[in-house]
C-alpha positions in Angstrom: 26.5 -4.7 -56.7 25.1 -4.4 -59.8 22.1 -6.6 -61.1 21.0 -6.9 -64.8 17.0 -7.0 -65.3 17.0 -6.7 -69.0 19.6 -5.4 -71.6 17.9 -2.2 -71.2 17.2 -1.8 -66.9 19.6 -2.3 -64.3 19.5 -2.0 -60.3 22.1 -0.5 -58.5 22.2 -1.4 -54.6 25.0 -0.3 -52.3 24.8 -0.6 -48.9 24.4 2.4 -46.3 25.1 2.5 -42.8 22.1 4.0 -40.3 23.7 5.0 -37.1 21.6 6.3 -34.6 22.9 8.5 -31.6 22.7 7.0 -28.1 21.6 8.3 -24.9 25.5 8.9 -24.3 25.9 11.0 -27.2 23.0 13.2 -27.0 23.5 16.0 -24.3 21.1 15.9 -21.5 18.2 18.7 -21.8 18.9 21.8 -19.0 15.6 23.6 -18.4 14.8 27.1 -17.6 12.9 26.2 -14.7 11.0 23.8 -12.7 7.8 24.5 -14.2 9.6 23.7 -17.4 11.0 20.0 -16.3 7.7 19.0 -14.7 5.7 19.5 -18.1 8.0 16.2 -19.3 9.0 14.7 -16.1 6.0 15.4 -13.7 7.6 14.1 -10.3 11.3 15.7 -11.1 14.5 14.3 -11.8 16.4 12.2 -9.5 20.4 11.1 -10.0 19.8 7.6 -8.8 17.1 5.4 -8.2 18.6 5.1 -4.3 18.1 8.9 -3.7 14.7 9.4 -1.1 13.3 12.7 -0.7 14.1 15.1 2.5 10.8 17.0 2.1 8.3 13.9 2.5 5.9 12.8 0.6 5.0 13.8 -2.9 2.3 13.2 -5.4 4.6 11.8 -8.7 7.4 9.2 -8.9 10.6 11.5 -10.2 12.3 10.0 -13.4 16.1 8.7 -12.8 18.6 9.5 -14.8 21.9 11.2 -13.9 23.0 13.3 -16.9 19.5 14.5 -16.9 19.7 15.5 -13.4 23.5 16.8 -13.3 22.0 19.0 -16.3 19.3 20.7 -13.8 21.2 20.3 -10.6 20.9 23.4 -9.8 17.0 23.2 -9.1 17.5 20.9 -6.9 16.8 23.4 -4.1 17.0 21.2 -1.1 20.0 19.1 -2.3 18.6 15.4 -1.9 18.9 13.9 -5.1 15.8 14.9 -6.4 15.6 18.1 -9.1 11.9 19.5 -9.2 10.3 16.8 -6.8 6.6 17.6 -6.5 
């Protein structure tokens, strides 16, 4: 579109398209450790919000999300749902 100010100035204005990634297309973060994970997700990472823990009680709520927790599986030592569960 092209808009004429004066015979001497003109606008131009085209349209862009912003597409930001979703939580889909960004790959879930794998950590190096547990000490790693429990600086951003202090109670650990569980796959469901259904999971309970097999070691009893713990101080911190883990955060649910399944890629995140398919992407540190493997710390999930005691195999109950729950990746670095303090």
């Amino acid at each position: 579109m092209l808009i004429q100010l004066s015979p001497v100035r003109c606008i131009v204005i085209t349209r862009a398209s912003v597409v930001s990634p979703s939580s889909t297309d960004a790959a879930a973060k794998s950590y190096k450790n547990c000490t790693e994970l429990n600086k951003d997700y202090k109670g650990g990472v569980a796959k469901d919000s259904k999971v309970k823990n097999k070691g009893g009680k713990t101080k911190n709520t883990p955060h649910v999300s399944a890629d995140l927790y398919n992407a540190n599986k493997s710390k999930d030592r005691d195999k109950d749902g729950i990746a670095c569960e303090k």
